[in-house]
Backbone as CSV, one residue per row, in Angstrom:
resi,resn,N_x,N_y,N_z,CA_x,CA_y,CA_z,C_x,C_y,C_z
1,UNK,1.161,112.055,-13.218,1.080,113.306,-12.477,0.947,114.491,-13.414
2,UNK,1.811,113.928,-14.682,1.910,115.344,-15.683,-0.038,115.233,-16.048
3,UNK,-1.071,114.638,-16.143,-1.970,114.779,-16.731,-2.810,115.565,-15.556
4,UNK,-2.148,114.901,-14.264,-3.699,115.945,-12.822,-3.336,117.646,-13.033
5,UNK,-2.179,117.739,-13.429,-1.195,119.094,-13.131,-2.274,119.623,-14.618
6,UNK,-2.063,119.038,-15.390,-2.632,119.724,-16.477,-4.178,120.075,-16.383
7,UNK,-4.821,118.595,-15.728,-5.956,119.383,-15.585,-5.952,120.446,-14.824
8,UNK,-5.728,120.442,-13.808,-5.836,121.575,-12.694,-5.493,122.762,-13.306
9,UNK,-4.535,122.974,-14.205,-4.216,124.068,-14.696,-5.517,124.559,-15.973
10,UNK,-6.288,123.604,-16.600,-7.255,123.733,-17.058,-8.448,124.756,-16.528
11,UNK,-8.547,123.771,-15.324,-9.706,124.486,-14.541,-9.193,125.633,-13.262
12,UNK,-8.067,126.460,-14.079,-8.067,127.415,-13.499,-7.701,127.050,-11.763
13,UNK,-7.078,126.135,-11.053,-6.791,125.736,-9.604,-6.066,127.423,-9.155
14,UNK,-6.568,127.570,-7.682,-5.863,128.657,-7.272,-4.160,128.290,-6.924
15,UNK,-3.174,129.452,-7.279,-1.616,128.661,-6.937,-1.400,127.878,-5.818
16,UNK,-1.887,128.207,-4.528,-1.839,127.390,-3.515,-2.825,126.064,-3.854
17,UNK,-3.762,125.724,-4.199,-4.244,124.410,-4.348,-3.129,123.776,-5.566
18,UNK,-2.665,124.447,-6.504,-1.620,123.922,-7.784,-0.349,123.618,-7.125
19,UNK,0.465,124.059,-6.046,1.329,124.035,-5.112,0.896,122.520,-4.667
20,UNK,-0.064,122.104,-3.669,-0.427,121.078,-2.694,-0.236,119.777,-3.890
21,UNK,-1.380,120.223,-4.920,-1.964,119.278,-6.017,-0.173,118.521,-6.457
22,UNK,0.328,119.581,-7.122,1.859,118.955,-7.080,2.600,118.308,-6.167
23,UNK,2.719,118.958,-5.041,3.134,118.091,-4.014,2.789,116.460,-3.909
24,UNK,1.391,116.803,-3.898,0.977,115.241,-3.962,1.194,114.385,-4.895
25,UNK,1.806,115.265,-6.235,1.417,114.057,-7.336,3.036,113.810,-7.666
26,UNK,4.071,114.286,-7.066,5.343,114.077,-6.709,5.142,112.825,-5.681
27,UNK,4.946,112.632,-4.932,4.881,111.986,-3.560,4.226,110.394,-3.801
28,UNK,3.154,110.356,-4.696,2.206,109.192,-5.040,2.934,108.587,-6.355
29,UNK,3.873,109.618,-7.312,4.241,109.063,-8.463,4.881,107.429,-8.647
30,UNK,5.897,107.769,-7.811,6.453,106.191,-7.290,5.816,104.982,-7.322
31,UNK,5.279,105.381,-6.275,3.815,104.148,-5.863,3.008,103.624,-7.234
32,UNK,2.824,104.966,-7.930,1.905,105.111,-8.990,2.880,104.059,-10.222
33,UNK,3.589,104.212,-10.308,4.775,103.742,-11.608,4.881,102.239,-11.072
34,UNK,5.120,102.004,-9.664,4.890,100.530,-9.491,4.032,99.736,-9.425
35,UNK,3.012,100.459,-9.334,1.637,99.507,-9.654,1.457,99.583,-11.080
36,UNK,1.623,100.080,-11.899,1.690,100.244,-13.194,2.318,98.950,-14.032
37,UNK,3.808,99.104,-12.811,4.855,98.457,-13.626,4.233,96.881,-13.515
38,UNK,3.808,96.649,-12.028,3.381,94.742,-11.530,2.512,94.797,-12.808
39,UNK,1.427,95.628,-12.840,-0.036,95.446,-14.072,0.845,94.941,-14.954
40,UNK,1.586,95.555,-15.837,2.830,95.447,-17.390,2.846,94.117,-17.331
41,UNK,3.504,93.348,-16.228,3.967,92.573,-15.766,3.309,90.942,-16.126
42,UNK,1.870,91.603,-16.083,0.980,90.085,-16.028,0.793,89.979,-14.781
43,UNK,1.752,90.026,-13.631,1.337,89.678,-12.210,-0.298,89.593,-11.959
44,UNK,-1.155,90.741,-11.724,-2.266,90.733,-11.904,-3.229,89.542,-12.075
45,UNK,-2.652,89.140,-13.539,-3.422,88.194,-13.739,-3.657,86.844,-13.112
46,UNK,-2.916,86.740,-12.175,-3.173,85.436,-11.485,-4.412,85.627,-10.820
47,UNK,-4.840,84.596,-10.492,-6.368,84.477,-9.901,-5.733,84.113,-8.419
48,UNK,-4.746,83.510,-7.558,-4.155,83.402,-6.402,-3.717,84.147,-6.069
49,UNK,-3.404,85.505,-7.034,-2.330,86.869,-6.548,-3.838,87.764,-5.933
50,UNK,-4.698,87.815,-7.334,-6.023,88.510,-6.291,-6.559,88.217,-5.591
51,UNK,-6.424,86.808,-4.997,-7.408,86.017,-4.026,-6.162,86.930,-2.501
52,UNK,-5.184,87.037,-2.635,-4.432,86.912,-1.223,-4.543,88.931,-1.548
53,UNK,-4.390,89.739,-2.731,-5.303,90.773,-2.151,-6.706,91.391,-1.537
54,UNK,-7.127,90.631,-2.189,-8.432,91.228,-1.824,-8.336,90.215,-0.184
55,UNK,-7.950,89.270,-0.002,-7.992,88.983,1.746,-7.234,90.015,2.227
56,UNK,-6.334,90.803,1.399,-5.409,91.486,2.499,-6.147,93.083,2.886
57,UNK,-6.972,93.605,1.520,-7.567,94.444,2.136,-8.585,94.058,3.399
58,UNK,-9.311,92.531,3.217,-10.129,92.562,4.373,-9.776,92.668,5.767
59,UNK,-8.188,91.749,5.610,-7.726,91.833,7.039,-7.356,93.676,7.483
60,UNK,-7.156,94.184,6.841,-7.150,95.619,6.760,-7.971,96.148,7.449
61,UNK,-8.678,96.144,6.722,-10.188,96.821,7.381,-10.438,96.177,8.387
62,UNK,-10.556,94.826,8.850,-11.089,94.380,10.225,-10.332,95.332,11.308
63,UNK,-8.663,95.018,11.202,-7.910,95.315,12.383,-7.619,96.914,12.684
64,UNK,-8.428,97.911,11.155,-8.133,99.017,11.725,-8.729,99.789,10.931
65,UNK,-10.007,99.269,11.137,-11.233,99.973,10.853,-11.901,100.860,11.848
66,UNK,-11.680,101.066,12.891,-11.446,102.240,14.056,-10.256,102.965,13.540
67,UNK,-9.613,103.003,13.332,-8.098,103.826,13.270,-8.811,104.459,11.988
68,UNK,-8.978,103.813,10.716,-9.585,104.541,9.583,-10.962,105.589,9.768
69,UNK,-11.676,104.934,10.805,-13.037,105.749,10.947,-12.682,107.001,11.781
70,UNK,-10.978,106.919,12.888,-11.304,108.445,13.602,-10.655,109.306,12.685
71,UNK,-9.354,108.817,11.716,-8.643,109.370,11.066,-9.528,110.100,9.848
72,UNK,-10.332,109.700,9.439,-11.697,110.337,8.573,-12.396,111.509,9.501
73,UNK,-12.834,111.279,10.509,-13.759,112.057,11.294,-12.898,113.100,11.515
74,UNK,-11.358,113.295,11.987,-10.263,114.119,12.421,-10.183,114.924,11.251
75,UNK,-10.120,114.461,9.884,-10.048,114.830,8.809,-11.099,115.750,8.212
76,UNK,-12.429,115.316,7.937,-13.378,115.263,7.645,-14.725,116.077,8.396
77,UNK,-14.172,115.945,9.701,-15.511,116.103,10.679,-16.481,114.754,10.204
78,UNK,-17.664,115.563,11.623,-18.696,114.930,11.210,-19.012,113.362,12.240
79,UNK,-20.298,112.933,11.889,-20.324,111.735,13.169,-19.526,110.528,12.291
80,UNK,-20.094,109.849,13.167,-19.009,108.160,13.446,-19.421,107.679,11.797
81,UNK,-20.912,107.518,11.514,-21.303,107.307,10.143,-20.601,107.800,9.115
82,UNK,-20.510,109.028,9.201,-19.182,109.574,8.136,-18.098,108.399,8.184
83,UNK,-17.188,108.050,8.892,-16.142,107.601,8.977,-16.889,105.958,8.807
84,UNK,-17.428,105.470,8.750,-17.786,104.133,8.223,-17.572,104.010,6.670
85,UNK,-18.024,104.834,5.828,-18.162,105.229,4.674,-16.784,104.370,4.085
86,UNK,-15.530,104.933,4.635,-14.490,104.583,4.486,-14.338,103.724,4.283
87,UNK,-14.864,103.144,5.346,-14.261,101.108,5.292,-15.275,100.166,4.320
88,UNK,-15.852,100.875,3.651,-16.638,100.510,2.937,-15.554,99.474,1.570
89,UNK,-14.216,99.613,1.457,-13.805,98.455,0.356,-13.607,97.443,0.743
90,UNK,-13.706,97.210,2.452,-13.880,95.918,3.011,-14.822,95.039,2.615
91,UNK,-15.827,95.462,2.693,-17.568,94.700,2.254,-17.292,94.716,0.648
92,UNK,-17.056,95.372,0.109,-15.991,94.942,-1.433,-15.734,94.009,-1.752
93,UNK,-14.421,94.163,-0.759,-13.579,92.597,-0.475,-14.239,91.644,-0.452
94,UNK,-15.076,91.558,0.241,-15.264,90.394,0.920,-16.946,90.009,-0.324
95,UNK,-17.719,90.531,-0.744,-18.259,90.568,-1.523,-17.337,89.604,-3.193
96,UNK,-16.379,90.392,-3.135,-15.406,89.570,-4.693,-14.963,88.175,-4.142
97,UNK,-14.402,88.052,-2.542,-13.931,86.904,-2.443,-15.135,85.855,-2.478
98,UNK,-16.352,86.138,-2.230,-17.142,85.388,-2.298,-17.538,84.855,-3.743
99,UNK,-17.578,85.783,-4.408,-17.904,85.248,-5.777,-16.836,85.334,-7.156
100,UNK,-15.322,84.973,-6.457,-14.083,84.714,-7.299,-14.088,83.830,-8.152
101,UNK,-14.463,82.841,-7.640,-14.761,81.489,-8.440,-15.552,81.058,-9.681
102,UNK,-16.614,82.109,-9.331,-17.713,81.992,-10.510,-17.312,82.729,-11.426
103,UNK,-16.946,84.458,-10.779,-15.964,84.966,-12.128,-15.379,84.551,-12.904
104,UNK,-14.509,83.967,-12.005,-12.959,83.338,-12.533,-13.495,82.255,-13.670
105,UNK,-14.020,81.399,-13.559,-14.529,79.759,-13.894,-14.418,79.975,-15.353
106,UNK,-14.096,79.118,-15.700,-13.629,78.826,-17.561,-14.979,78.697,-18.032
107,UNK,-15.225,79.522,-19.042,-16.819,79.209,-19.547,-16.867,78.762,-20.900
108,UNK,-17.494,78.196,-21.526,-17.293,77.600,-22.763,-18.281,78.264,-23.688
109,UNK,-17.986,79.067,-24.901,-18.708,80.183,-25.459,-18.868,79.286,-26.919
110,UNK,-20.000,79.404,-27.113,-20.378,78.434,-28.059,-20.052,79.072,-29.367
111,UNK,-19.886,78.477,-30.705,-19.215,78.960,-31.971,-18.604,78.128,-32.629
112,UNK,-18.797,78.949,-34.155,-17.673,77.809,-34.819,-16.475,77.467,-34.387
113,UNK,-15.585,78.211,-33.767,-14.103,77.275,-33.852,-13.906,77.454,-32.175
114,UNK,-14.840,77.425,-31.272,-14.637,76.994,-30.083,-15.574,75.732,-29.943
115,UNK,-15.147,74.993,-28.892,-14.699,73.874,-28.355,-14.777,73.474,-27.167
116,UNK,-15.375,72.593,-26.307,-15.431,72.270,-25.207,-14.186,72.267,-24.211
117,UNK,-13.119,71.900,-22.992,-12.597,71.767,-22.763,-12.890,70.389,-21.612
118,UNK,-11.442,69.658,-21.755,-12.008,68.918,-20.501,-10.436,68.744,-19.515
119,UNK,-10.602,68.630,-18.407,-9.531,68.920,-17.376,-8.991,67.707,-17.211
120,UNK,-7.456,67.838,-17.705,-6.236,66.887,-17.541,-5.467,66.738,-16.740
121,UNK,-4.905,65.873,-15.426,-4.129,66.102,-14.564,-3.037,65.066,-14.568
122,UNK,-2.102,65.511,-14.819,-0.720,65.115,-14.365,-0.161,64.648,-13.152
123,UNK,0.642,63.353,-13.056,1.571,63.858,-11.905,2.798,62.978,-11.754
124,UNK,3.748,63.730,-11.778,5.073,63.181,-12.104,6.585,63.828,-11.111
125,UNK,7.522,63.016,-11.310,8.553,63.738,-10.300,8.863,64.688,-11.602
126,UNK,9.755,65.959,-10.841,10.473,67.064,-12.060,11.424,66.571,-13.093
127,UNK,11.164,66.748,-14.178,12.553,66.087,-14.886,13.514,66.823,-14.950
128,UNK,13.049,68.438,-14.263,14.617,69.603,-14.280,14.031,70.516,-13.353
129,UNK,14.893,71.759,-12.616,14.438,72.289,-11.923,13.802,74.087,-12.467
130,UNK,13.484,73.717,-14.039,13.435,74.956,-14.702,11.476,75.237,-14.818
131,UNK,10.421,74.142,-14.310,9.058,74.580,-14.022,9.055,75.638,-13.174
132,UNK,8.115,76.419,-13.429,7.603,77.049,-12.319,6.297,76.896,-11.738
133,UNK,5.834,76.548,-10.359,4.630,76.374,-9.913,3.644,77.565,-9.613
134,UNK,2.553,76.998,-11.101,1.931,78.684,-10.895,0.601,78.920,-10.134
135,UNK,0.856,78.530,-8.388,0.301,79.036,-6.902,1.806,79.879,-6.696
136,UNK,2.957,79.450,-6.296,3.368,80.097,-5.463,4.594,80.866,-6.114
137,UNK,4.741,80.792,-7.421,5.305,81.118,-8.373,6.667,81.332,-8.245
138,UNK,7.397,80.004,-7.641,8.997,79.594,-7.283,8.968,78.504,-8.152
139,UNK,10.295,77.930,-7.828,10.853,76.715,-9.358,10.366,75.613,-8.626
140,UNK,10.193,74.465,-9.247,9.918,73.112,-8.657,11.171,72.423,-8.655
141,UNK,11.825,71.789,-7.591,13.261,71.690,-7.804,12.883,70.373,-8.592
142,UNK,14.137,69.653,-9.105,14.120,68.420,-9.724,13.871,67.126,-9.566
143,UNK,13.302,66.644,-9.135,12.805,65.508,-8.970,11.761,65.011,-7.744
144,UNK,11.281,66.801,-7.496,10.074,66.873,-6.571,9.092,66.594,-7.312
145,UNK,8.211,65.323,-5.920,6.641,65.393,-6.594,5.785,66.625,-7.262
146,UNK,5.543,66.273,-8.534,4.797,67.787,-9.159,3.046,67.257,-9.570
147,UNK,2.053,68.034,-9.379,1.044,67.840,-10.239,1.058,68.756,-11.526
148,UNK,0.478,68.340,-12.663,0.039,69.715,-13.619,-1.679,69.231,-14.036
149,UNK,-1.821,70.216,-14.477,-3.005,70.595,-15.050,-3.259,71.373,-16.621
150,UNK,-3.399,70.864,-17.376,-4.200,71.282,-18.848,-5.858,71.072,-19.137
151,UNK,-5.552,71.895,-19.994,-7.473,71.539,-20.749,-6.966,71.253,-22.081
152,UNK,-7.965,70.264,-22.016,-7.596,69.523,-23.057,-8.791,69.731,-24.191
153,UNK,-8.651,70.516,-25.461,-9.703,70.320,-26.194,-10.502,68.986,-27.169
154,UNK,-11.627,69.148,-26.597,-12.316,67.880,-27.099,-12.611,67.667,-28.648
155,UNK,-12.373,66.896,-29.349,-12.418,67.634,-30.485,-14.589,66.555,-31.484
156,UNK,-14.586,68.081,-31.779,-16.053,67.612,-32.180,-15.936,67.843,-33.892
157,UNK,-16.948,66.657,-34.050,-16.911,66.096,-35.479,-17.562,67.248,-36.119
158,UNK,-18.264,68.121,-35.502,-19.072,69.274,-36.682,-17.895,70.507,-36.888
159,UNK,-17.280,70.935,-36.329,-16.182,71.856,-36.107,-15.125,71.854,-35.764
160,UNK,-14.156,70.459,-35.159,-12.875,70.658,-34.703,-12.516,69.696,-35.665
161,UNK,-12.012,69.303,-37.119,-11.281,68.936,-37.712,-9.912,68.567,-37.243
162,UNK,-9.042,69.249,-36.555,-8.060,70.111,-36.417,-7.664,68.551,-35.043
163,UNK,-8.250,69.245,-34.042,-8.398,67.968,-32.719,-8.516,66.458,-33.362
164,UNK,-9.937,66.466,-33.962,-10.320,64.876,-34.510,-9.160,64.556,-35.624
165,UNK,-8.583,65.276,-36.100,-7.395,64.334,-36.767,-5.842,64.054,-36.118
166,UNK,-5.423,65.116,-35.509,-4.949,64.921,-34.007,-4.973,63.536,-33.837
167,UNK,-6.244,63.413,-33.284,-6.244,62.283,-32.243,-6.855,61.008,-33.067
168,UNK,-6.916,60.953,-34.707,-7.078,59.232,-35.422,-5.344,59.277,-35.851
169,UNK,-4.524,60.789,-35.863,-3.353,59.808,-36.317,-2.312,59.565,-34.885
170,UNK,-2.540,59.842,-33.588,-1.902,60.185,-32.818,-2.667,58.662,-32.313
171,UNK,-3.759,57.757,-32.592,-4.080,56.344,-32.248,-3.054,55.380,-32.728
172,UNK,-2.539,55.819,-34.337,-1.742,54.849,-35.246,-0.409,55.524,-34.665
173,UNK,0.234,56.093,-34.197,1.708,56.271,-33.847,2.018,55.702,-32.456
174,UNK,3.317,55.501,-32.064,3.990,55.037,-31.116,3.683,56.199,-30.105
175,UNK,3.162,55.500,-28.575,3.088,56.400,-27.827,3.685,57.439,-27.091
176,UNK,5.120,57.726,-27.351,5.419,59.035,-26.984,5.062,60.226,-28.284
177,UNK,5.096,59.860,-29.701,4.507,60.763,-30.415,3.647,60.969,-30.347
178,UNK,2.254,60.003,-30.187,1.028,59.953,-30.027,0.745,61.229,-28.960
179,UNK,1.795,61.384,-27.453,1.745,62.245,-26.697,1.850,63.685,-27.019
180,UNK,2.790,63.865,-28.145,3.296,65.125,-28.698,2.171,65.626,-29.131
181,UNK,1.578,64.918,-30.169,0.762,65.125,-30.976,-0.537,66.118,-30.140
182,UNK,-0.544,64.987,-29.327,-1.782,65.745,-28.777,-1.749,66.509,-27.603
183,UNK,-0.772,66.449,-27.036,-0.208,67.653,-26.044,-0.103,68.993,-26.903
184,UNK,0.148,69.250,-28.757,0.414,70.258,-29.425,-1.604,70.693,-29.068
185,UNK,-2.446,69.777,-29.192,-3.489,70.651,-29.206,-4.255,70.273,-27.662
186,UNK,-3.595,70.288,-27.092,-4.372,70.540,-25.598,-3.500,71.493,-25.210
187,UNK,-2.341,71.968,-25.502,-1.869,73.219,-24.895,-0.732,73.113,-23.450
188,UNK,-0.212,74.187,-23.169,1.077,73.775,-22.222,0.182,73.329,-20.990
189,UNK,1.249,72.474,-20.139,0.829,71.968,-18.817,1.176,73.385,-18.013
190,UNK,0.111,73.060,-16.838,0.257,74.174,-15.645,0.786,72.979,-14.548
191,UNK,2.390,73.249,-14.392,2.308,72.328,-12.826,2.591,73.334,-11.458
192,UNK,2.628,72.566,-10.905,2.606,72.879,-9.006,3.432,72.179,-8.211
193,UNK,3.673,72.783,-7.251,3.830,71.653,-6.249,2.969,70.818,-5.516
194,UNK,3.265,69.744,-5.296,2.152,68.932,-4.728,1.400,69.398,-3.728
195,UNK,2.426,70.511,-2.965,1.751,70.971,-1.437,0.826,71.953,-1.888
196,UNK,1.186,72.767,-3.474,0.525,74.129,-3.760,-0.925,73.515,-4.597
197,UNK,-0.551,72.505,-4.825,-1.819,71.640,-6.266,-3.021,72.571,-5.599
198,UNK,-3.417,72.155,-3.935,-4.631,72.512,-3.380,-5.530,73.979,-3.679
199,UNK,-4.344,74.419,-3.533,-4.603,76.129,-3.932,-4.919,76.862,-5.455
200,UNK,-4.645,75.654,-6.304,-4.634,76.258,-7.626,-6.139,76.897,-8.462
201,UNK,-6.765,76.570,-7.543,-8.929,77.149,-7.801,-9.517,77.016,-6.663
202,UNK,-10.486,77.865,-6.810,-11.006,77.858,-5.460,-11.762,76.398,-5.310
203,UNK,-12.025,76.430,-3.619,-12.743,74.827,-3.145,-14.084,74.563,-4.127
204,UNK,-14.806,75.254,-4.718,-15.721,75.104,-5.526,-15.293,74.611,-6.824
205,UNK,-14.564,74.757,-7.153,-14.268,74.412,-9.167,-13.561,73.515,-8.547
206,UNK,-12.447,73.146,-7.454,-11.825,71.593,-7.684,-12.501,70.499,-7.111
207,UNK,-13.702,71.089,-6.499,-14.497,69.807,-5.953,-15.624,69.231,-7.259
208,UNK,-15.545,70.505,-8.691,-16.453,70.131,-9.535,-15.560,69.334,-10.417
209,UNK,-14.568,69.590,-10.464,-13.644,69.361,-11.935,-12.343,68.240,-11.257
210,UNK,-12.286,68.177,-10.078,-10.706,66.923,-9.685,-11.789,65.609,-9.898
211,UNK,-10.688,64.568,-10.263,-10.648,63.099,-10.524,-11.314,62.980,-9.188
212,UNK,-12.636,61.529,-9.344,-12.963,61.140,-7.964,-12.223,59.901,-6.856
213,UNK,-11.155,59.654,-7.414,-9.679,59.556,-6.866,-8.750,59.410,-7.216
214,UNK,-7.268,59.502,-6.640,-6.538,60.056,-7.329,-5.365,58.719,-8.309
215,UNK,-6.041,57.799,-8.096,-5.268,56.499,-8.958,-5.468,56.727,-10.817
216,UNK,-6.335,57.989,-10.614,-6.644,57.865,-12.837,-6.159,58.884,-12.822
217,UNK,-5.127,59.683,-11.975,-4.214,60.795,-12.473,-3.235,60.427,-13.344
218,UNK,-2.941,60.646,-14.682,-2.154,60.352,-15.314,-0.265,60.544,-14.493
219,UNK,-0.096,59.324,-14.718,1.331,58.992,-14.427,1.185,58.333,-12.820
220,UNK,0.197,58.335,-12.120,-0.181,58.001,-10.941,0.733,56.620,-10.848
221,UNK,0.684,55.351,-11.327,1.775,54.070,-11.060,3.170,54.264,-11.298
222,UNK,3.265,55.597,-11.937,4.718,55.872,-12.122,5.460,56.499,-11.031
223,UNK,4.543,56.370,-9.756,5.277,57.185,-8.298,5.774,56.129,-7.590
224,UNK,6.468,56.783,-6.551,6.786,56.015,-5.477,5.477,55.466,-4.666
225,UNK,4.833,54.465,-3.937,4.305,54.025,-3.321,3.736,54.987,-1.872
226,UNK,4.758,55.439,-1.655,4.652,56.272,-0.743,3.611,58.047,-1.216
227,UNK,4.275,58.015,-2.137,3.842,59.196,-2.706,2.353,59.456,-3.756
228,UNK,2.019,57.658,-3.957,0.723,57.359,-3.836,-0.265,57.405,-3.238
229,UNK,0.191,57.047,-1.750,-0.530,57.065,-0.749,-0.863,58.955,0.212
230,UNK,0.285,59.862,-0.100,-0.019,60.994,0.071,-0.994,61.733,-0.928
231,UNK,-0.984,61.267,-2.434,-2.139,61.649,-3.447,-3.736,61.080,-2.740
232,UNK,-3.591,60.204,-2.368,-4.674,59.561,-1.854,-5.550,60.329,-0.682
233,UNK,-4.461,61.042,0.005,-5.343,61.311,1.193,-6.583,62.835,0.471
């Protein structure tokens, strides 16, 4: 607020517009500091946190996109077209939700010390209730069915040294080191809950990138029978 005040005082604002201008920038500060604060936060960055805004502006605009168009015109003057103008971050919306996916989508930028990725899926009961499932971003209690997900870097003989030795000494060790080893260069697991797994990319990237069924999910014979047969469907 201290920077609008300053401009305004720049460009000379008459006291009554410097009066209002303050008013307002008292009134919005709040608002202003908490959207600030979620950004700080990382929140933002989820790709499921913007998918359920940008639906929420659309549902917005559908259900009161009359209410916005007279409240403009009341405001504003002028015909009905004026007040359309408004609802114009709907078609926005709905414009980004359409093409989230492609944004979003992991792209592989060619170079010396990048690297292909290839998609790893997990699925195991919790061994504690300290994961967090990052769709709905609550704890996974302990010994709930969980999926996860990593990328796993592939490692190539012209440039990934690093991977390809990884994975000739992580062949000669006992397989839970062998796991360490190469869990250090594929990077932390992302898990979920089984109910949230669905939600974790849009229907386009998990119909390109999920297993074509779900028995070569790693840890898959290590479930209950039952809980096989719900992976399955």
């Amino acid at each position: 607020s201290q920077h609008i005040l300053r401009f305004c005082a720049d460009q000379n604002f008459h006291p009554h517009k410097m009066a209002a201008v303050e008013k307002f920038s008292s009134e919005y500060e709040p608002m202003v500091g908490k959207m600030r604060a979620a950004f700080d936060a990382g929140k933002t960055k989820d790709i499921a946190w913007r998918r359920r805004q940008l639906e929420g502006i659309h549902r917005m605009m559908v259900e009161n996109h009359e209410a916005v168009t007279d409240a403009t015109r009341k405001d504003l003057g002028g015909g009905k077209i004026r007040g359309l103008f408004e609802v114009s971050p709907g078609a926005a919306a709905d414009h980004a939700l359409e093409h989230l996916d492609d944004w979003t989508d992991e792209t592989w930028i060619s170079g010396w010390f990048s690297r292909p990725k290839e998609n790893k899926f997990d699925v195991e009961y919790a061994k504690s209730n300290m994961a967090t499932c990052r769709v709905c971003m609550a704890k996974i209690p302990k010994d709930a069915l969980r999926i996860g997900h990593v990328q796993v870097a592939v490692a190539m003989l012209e440039n990934d040294a690093t991977a390809a030795a990884a994975g000739v000494q992580a062949a000669t060790e006992a397989p839970a080191e062998a796991d360490k080893r190469m869990a250090a260069v594929a990077g932390a697991t992302r898990w979920h809950h089984f109910e949230c797994f669905p939600k974790m990319k849009g229907a386009k990237w998990m119909k390109a990138n999920l297993p074509p069924k779900a028995s070569v999910l790693f840890g898959f014979n290590k479930v209950k029978k039952a809980d096989q047969k719900k992976l399955e469907q």
